[in-house]
DRENVEXKOL-614857 format. One record per residue: x, y, z of N, C-alpha, C, CB in turn. Coordinates in steps of 0.1 Angstrom, whole numbers, plus 2048, in hexadecimal, padded with zeros to 3 digits. Glycine has a CB too. Example, Ala and Ser with C-alpha at 12.3 -4.5 7.8 and 13.67 -1.06 7.14 Angstrom:
# residues 2
8847C784E87B7D384E8847DF84E8717D385A
8807EA8478897F584788180084F88D7FA839
# end
This chain:
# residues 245
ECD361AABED2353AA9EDA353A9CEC7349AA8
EE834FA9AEF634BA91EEC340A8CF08346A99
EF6341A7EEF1338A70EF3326A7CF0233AA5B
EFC326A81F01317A8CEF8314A94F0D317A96
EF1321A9AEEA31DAABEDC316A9AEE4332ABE
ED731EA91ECB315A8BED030AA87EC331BA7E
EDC308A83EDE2F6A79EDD2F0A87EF22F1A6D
EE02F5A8EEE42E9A9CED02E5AA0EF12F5AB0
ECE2F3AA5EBD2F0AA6EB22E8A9DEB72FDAA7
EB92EBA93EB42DEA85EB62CFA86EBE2DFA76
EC22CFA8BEC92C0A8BEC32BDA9CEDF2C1A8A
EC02C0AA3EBE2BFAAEEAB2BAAADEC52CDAB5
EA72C3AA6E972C2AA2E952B9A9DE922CBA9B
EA12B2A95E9A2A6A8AEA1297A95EA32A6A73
EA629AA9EEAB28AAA4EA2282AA8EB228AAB0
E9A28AAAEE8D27EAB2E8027DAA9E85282AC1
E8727EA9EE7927BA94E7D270A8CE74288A89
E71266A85E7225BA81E8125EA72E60257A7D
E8B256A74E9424FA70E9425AA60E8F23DA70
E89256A59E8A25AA48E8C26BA50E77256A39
E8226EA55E8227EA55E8E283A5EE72285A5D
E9227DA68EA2284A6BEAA287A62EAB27DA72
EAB279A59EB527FA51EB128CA4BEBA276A46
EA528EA42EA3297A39EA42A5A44E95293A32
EA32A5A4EE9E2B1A56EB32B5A5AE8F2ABA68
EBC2A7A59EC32ABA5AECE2ACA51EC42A6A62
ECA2A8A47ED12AAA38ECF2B7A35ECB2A2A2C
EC32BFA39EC02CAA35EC52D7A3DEB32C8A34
EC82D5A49ED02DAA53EDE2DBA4BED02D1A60
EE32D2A47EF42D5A41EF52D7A3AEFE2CFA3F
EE72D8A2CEE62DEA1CEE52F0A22ED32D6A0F
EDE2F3A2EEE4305A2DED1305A32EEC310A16
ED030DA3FEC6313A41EB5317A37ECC31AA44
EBA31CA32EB4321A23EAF317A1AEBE328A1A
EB330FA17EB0306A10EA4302A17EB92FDA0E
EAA2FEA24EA12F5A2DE962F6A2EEA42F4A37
E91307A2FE86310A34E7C310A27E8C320A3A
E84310A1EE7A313A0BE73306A0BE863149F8
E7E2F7A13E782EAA0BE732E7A10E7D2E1A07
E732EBA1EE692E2A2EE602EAA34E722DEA3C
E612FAA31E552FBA36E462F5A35E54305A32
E442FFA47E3A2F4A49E342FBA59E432E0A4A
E292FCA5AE252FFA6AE242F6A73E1A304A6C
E232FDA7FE252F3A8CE182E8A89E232FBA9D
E0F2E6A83E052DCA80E092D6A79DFA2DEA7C
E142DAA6CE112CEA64E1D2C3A6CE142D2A52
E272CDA70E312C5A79E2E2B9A7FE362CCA82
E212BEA8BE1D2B2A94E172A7A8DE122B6A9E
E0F2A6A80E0829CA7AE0D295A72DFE29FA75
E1629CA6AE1A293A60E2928DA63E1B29BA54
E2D292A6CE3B28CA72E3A283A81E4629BA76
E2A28AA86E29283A91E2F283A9CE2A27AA90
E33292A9EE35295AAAE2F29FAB8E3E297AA7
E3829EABFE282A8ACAE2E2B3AD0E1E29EADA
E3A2B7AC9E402C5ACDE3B2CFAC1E532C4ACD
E392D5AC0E332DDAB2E332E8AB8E242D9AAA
E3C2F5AB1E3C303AB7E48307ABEE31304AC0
E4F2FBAC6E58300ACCE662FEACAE562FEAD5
E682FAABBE75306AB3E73311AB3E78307AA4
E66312AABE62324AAAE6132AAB7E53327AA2
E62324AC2E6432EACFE7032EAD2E5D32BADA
E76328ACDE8532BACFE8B335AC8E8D321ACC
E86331ABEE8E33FAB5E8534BAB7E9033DAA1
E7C34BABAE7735BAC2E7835FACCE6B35DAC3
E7E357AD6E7C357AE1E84367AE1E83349AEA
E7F36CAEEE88378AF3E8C37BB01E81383AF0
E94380B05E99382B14E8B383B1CEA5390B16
E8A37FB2BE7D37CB2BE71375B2DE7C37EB27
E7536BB21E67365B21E6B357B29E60362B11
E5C350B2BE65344B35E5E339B2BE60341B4A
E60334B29E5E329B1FE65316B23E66332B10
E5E310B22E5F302B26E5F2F6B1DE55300B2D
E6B2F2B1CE6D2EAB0EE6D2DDB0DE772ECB07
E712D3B03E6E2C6B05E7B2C5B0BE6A2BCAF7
E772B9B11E802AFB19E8A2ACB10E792A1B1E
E9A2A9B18EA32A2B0DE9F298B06EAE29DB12
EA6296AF8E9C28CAF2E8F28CAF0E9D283AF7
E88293AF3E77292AEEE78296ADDE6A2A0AF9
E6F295AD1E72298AC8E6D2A4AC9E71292ABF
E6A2B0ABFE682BAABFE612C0AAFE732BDAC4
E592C3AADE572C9AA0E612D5A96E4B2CFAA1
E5F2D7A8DE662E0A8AE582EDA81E742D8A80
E5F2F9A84E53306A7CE6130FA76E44314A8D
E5E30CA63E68312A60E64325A60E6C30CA51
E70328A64E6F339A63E6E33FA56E7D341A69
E6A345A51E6A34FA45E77355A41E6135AA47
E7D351A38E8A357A32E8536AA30E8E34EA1F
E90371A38E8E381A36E99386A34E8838AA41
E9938FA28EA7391A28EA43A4A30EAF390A13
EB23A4A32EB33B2A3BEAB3BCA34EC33B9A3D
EA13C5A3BE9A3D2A35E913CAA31EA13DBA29
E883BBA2FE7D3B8A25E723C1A28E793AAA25
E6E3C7A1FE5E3CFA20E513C8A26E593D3A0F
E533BAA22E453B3A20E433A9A2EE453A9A11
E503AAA37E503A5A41E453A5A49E583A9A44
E3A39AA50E3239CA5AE343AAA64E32390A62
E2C3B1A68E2E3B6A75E323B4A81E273B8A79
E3A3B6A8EE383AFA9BE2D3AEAA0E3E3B3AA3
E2E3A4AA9E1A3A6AB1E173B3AB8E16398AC0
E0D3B5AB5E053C4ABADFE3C0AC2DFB3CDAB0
DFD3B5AC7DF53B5AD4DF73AAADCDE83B6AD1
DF93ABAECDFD3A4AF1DF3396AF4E013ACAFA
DF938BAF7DF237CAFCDEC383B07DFD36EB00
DDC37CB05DD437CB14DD9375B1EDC7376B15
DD7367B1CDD935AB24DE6356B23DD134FB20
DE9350B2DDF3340B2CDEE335B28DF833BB38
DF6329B29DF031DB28DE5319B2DDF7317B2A
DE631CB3EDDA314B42DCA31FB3EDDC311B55
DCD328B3DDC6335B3CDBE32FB2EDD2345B39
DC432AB24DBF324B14DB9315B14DCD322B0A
DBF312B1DDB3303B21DA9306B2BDBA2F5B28
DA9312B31D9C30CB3BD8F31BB2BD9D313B59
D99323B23D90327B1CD90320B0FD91334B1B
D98316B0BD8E30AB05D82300B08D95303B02
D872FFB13D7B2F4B1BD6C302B1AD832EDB34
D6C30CB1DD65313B1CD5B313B0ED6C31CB20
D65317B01D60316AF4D5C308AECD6831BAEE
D5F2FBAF7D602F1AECD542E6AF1D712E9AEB
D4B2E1AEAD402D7AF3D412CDAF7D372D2AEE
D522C8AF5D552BCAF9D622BDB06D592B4AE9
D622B2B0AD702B0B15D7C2B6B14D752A2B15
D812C1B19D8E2C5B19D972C0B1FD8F2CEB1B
D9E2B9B22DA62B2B2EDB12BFB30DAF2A1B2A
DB92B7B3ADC12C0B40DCE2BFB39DC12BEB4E
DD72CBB37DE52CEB2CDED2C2B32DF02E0B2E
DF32BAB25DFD2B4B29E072B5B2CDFF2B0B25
E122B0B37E1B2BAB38E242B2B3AE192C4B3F
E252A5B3DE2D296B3EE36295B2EE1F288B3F
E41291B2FE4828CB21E43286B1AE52287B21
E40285B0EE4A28EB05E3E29CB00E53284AF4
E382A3B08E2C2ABB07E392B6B10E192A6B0E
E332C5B09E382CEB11E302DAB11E452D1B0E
E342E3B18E2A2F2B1EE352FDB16E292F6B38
E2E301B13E38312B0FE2C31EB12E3C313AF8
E31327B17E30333B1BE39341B1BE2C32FB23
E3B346B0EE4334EB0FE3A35EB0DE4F34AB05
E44366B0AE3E373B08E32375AF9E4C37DB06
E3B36FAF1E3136AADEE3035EAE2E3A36AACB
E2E352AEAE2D345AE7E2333CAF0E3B341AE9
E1C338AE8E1132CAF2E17322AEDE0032BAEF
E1A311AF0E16308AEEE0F302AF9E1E303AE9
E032F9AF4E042ECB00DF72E0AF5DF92F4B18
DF72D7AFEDF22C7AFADE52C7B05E012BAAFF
DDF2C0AFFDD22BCB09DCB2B4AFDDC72CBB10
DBF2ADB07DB92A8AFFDAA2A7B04DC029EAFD
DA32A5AF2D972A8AF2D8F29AAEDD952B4AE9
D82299AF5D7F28CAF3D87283AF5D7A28AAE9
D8D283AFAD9B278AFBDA3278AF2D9826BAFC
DA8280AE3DAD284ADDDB828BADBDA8286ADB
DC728BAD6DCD299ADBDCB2A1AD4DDA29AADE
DC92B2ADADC92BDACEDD72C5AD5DB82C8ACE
DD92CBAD1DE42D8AD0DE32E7ACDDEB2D6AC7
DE62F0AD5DE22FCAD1DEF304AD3DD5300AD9
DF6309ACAE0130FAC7DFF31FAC3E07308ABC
E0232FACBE05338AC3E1533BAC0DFE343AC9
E18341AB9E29346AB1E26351AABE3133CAA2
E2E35BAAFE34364AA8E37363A98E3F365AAF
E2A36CA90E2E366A80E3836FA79E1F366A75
E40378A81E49382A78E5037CA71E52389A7E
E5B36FA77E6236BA73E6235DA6BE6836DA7B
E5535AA6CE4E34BA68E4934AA56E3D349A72
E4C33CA52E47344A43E37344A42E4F33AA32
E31347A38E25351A34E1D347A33E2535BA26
E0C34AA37E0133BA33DFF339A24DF033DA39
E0733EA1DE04335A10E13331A0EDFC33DA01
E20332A12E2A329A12E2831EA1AE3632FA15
E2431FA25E1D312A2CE14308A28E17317A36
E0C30EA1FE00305A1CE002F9A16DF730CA16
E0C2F6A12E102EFA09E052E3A02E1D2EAA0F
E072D69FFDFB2D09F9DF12C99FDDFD2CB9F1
DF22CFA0BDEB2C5A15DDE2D4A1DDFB2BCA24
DDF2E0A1ADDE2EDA20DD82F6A16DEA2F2A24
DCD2FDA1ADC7306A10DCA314A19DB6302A0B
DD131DA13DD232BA1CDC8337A12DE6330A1F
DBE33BA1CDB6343A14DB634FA21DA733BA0E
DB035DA1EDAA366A29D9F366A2EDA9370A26
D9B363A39D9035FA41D8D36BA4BD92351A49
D80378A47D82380A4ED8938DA4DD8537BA54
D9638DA43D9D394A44DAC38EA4FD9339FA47
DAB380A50DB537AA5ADBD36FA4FDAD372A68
DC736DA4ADCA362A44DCC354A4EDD5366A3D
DC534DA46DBF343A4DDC7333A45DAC344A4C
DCB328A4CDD131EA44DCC313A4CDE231EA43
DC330EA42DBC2FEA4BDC42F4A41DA62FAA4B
DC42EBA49DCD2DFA43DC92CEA46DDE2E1A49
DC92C6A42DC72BCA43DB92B9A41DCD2B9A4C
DB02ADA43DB829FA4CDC3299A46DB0291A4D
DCD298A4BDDB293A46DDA283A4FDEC2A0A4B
DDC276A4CDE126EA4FDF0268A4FDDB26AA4C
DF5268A5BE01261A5DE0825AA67E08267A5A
E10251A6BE11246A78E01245A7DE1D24DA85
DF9241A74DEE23AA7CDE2247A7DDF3233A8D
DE5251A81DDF25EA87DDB269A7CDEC266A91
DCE26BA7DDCA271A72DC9283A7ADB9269A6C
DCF28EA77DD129EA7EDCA2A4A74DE12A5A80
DC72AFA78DC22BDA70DC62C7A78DB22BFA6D
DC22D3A6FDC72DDA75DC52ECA72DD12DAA76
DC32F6A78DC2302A72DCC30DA7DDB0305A72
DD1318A71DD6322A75DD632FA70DDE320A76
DD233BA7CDCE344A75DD9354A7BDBE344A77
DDC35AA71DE4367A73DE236CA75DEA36CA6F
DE5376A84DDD37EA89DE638AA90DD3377A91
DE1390A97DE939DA9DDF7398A9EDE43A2AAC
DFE397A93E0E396A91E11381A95E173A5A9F
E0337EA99E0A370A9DE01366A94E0836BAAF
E05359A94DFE34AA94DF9342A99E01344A91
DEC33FA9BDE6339AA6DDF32FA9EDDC342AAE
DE8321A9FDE4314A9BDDD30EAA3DED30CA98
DD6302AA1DD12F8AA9DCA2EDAA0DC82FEAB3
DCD2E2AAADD02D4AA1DC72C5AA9DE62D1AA2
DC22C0AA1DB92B7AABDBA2A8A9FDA52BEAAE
DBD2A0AAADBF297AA7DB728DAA8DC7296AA9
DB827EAA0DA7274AA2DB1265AAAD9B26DA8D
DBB26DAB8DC4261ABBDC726DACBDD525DAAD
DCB25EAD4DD0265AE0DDC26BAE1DCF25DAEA
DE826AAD4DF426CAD3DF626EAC2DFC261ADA
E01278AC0E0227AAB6E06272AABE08281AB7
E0B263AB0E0E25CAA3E1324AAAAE1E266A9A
E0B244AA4E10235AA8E03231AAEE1E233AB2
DFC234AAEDF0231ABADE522CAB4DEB23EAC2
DDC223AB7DCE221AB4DC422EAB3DCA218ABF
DBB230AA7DB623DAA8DAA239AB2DB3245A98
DA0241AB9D97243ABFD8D247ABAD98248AC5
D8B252AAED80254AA3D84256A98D77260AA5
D7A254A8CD82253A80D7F262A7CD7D247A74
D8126DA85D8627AA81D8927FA87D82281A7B
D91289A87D97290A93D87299A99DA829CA8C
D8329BAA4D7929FAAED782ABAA7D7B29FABD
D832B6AA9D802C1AA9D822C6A98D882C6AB3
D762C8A95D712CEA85D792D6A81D642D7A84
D7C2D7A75D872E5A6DD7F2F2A71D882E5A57
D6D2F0A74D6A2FFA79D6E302A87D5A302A79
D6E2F5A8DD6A2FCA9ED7B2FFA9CD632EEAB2
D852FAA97D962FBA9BD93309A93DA52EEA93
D8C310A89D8D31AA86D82324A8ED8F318A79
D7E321A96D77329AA1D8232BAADD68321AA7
D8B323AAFD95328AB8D9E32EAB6D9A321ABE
DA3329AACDB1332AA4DAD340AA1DB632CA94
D9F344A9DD9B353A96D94359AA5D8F352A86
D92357AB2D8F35BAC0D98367AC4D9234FACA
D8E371AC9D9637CAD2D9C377ADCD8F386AD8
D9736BAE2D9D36AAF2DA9369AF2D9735FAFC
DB3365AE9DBF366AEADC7371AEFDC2362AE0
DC137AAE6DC338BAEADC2393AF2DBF392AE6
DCA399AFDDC63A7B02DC43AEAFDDCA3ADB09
# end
């Protein structure tokens, strides 16, 4: 992807987001890539909560995408999150690995083995606008909801993504859990909707997941006054073999 096809996917990423943040997301698009990525990084969690949206992950599957994979994106106009990439210059040493090991499941494959791990209601993936399915070769997204809640479960490719302590920013503690770097974040409140979230680095990828105390990511009456799913149990899924073959 040319320095144009990203400013365009930038400007395109910030249209359907609330008014103050387009601009910034699109001011930052015509100040030069780079900039953009040092000042906004941010993971597909913090994207969905603090901006309030319910695409999260699938920039970053765009720009990983590879010949191949089939992948399923938001609807024209739906908004979309943004996951800044990691600035690398050519040859960097310190660059993540690629993933060493392939995805187990698909989408539906990850909700019927959440409903499996979780004590509460898993409903079925959303898949109606402005919610979308991704399934690529590095890429999970999908939407469902728990307790009547929405959560989100996102993997990405972390080669090209920046690092869990450039991410962690002041809302995010990134520590090693295991021997896995691990980034839990929030409760963050915003448009009404209180999110959390955890993500952990693992065989070359990122496996976020995000639960919310609302049936939608932003504007909505909440349902409990905390998001259902605990910073442990989200960090009992994120740090799971079953993702893995």
């Amino acid at each position: 992807m040319n320095d144009h096809e990203i400013t365009a996917l930038l400007e395109r990423a910030g249209s359907g987001l609330r008014p103050e943040v387009a601009e910034l997301v699109a001011g930052g698009a015509a100040r030069g890539r780079t900039k953009l990525r040092r000042r906004r990084a941010g993971t597909a969690f913090a994207a969905v909560a603090v901006v309030g949206v319910v695409g999260a992950g699938l920039v970053a599957t765009q720009l990983h995408q590879r010949p191949g994979d089939s992948t399923v994106t938001d609807p024209a106009g739906a908004p979309s999150g943004t996951v800044t990439p990691k600035p690398t210059a050519a040859g960097e040493r310190d660059a993540p690995p690629a993933p060493d090991a392939a995805l187990a499941l698909g989408p539906d494959g990850i909700r019927d083995q959440l409903a499996a791990m979780l004590p509460g209601e898993v409903g079925p993936i959303l898949r109606e606008p402005p919610y979308s399915v991704v399934s690529g070769r590095y890429d999970r997204v999908l939407h469902f909801r728990y307790q009547g809640t929405l959560a989100t479960f996102v993997i990405a490719p972390a080669r090209s993504m920046a690092s869990c302590q450039e991410q962690s920013g002041p809302d995010g503690s990134c520590t090693v859990v295991d021997g896995m770097e691990t980034l839990v974040w929030g409760p963050t409140t915003a448009d009404r909707v209180t999110a959390q979230g955890v993500a952990v680095w693992r065989h070359g990828y990122i496996v976020s997941v995000l639960s919310y105390n609302a049936a939608e990511g932003k504007d909505v009456a909440p349902l409990t006054a905390e998001p259902p799913l605990s910073l442990a149990m989200l960090t009992d899924i994120a740090m799971s073999d079953a993702w893995y073959s």
